[in-house]
C-alpha positions in Angstrom: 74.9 70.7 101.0 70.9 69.6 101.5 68.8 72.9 101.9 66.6 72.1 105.4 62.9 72.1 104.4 61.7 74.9 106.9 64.2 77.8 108.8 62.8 79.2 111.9 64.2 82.7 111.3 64.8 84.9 114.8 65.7 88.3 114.2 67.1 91.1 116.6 63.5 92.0 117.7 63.4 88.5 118.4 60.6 87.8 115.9 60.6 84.2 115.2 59.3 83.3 111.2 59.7 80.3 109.4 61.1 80.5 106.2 61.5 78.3 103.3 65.2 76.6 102.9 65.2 78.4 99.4 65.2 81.9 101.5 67.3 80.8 104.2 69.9 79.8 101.5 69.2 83.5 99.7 69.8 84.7 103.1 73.4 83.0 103.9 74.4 83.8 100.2 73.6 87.7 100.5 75.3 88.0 103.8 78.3 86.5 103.0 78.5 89.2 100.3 78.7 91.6 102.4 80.5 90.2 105.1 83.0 89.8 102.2 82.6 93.3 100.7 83.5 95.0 104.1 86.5 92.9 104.6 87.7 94.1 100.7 87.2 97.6 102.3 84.3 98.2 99.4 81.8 99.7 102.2 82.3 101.2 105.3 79.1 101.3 108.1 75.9 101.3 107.6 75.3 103.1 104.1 74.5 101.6 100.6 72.9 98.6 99.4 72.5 95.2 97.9 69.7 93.1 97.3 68.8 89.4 96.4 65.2 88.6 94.8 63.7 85.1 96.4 64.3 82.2 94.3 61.1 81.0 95.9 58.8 83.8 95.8 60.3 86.3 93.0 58.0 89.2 93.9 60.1 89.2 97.2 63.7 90.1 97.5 66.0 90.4 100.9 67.7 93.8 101.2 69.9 94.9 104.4 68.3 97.6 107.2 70.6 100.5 108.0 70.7 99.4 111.9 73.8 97.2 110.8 77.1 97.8 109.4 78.0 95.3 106.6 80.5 93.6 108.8 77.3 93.0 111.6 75.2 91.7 108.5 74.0 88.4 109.4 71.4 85.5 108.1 68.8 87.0 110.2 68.7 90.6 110.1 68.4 91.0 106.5 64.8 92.4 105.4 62.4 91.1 102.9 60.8 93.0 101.1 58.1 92.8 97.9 58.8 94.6 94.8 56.2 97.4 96.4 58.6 98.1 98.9 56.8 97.1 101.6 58.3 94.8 104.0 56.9 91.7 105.0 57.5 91.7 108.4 55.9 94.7 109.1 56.3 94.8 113.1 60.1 95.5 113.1 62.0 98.4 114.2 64.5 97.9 111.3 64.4 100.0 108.2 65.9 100.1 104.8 67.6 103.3 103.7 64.4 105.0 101.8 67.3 106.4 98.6 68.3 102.8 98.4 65.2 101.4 98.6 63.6 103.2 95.6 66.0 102.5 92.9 66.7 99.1 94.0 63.4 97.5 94.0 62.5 99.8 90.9 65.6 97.5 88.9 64.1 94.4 90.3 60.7 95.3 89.2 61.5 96.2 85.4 63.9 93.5 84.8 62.7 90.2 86.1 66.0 88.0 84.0 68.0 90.3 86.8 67.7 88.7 90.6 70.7 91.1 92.2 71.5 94.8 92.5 74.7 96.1 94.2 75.1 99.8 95.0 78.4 100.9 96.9 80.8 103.7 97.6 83.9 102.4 97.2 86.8 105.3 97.4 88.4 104.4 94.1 85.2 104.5 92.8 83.6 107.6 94.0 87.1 109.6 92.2 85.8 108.0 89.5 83.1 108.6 88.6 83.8 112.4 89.7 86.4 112.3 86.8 84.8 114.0 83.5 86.1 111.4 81.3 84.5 108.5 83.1 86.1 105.0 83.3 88.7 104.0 81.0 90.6 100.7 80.6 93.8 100.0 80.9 94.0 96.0 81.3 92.8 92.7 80.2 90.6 92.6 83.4 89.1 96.3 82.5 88.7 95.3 79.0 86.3 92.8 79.6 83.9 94.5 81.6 83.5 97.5 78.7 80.6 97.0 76.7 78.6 96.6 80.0 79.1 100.4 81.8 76.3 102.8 81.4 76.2 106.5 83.8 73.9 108.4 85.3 74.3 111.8 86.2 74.1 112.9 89.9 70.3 114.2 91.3 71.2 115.1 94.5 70.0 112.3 97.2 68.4 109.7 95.4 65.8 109.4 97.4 63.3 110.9 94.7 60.9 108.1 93.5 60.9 109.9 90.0 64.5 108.7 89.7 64.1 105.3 89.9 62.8 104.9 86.2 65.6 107.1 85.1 68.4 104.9 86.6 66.6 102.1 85.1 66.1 103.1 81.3 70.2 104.3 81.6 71.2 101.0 82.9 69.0 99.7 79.6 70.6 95.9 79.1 73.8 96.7 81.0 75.4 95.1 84.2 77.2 98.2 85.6 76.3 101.6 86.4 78.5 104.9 87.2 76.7 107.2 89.3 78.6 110.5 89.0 80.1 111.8 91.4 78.0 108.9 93.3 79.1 105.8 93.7 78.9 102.7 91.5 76.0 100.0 90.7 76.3 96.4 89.0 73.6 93.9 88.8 73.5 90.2 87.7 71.5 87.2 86.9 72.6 85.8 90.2 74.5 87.2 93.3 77.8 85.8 91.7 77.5 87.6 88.7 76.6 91.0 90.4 79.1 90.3 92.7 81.8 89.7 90.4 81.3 92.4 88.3 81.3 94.5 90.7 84.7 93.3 91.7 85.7 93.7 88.0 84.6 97.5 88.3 86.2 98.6 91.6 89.5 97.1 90.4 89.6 98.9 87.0 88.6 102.3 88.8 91.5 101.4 91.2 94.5 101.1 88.2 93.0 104.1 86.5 93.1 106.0 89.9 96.7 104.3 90.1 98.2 105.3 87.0 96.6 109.0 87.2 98.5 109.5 90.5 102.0 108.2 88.7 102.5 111.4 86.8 103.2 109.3 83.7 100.9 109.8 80.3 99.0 106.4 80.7 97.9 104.9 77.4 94.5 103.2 77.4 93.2 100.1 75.6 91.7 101.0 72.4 88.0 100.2 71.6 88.8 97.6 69.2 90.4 95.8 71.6 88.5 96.2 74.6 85.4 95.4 72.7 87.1 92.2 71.2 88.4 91.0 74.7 84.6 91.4 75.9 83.2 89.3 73.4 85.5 86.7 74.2 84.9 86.8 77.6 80.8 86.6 76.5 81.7 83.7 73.8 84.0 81.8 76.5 80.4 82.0 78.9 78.7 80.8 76.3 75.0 83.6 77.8 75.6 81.8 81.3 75.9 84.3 84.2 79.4 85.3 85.1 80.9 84.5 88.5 80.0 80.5 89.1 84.1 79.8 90.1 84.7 83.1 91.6 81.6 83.0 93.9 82.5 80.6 95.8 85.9 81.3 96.3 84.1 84.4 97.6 82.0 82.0 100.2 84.8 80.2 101.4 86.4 83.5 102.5 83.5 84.3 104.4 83.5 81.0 105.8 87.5 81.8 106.7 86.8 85.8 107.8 83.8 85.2 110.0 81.3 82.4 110.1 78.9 84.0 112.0 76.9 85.7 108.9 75.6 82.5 108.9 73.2 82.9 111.9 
């Protein structure tokens, strides 16, 4: 599909911007994510975060207001923001959520190979990261997301611009995050990646959660072998970003659950 040239970009307020076809693409991309994250049941209303830096203009990057639920998320009413946080279209009544905000933009800022950041509350998730022996892996789909999960302990709100650095020299070179008792954070290269991982990560909380509630003594994956099934999954990707395939399987259900987060 051709990218147009020049987007003219009405918001809610009714604000009419034009916007390069690189942003409008970055626009439809990120939307669909979470049009598609609130039809998995990964997010409910308007709370949590994800974020897409402009191909176009990477000191910018497009973050959703908390006026909108994820499934309301459209094209449009995503914000942009520099890597300041100040928004660009400073006349508008929408706002991004301020804990969001800071560590968000702080990732963006201190790693510029990264171009997404997810942060959710998933249920499966949130147990968790509650439980004191943290994630553990059970499968082949687990196994190859575990050299890549860091934690960080809970602060309270995160709303404290002093965390920021501390959630980003924890993450060091990862991809995912564990806030305890929290919620959970990935990143990636590009949307796909972030997004993927992040479906990697809710599913392995999800058998661990599983298999806790069975009453049976559950027998995790050893470190050798997770650690051998990850570096075959990073050999088989040969340093590309994960997620090419799977991303846009993960458009064409957006397409299929709701076409309208393209407006």
């Amino acid at each position: 599909m051709l990218k147009p040239s020049v987007v003219s970009l009405r918001g809610t307020d009714s604000q009419l911007e034009q916007v390069s076809g690189e942003e409008w693409e970055a626009r439809v991309n990120l939307a669909a994510a979470f049009r598609v994250a609130a039809h998995l049941g990964w997010n409910f209303g308007n709370r949590n975060h994800m974020t897409l830096r402009l191909p176009d203009a990477p000191g910018q990057f497009l973050m959703n207001a908390q006026n909108f639920g994820w499934h309301e998320i459209t094209a449009s009413n995503l914000l942009k923001i520099d890597l300041e946080t100040n928004r660009i279209l400073t006349d508008t009544d929408m706002t991004p959520g301020p804990a969001g905000l800071n560590f968000h933009s702080a990732i963006l800022r201190a790693k510029p190979n990264l171009n997404a950041t997810l942060h959710l509350h998933p249920k499966y998730g949130v147990v968790v990261s509650a439980m004191e022996e943290g994630l553990q892996f059970f499968d082949q789909g687990g196994a190859t997301i575990s050299g890549d999960v860091r934690y960080h302990d809970f602060e309270g709100l995160a709303d404290e611009k002093d965390e920021a650095p501390v959630i980003v020299k924890e993450l060091g070179d990862a991809y995912i995050m564990i806030m305890r008792n929290h919620g959970l954070l990935t990143v990636g290269r590009t949307l796909g990646e972030g997004f993927t991982y992040m479906a990697s990560l809710i599913s392995a909380c999800e058998t661990q959660v599983l298999l806790r509630s069975t009453g049976s003594k559950a027998k995790p994956l050893s470190p050798e072998i997770c650690a051998h099934t990850a570096n075959q999954i990073r050999t088989r990707s040969g340093g590309r970003p994960r997620g090419d395939i799977e991303w846009k399987m993960y458009l064409r259900l957006a397409d299929q659950i709701d076409p309208s987060y393209k407006n």
